[in-house]
C-alpha positions in Angstrom: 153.6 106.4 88.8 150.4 107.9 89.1 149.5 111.9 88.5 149.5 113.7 91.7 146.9 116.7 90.1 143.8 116.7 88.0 145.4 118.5 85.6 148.5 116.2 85.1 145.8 113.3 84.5 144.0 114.8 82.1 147.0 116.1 80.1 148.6 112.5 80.2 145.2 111.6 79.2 145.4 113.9 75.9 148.9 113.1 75.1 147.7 109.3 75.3 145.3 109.6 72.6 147.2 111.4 70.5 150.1 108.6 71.1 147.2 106.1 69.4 146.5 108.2 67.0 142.7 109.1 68.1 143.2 112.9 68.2 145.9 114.9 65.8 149.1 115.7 67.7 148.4 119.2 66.7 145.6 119.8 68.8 147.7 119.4 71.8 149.3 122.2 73.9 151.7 122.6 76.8 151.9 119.8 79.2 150.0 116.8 77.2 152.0 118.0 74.1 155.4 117.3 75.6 154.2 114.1 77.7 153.3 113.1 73.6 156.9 113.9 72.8 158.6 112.8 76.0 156.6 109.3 77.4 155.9 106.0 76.1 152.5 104.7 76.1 152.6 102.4 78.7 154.3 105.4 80.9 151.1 107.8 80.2 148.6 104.8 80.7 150.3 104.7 84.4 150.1 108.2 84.6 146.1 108.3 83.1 145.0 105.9 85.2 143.3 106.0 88.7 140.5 107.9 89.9 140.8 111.5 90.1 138.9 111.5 93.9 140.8 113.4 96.3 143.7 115.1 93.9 143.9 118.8 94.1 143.6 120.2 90.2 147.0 121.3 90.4 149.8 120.5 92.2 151.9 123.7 93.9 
């Protein structure tokens, strides 16, 4: 399932790095840092993914 928003791309984008271990857990906040918690890696890959070319930067 892709993100429908900008901002839900980049978060699961945040969350999936910290999930690999390339940024500390404890630089994330709100959003990406329950995605961390929440989501399995393939899950926030899917979500990452796509381009971000059309999507509104947050959804309503």
């Amino acid at each position: 399932m892709p993100a429908k928003s900008k901002a839900q791309q980049k978060a699961a984008g945040a969350a999936l790095s910290a999930k690999r271990g390339e940024t500390p857990k404890s630089k994330l906040k709100g959003a990406s840092k329950e995605m961390a918690d929440s989501m399995t890696e393939k899950q926030l890959e899917d979500f990452a993914r796509g381009s971000t070319k059309g999507k509104p930067e947050h959804t309503g």
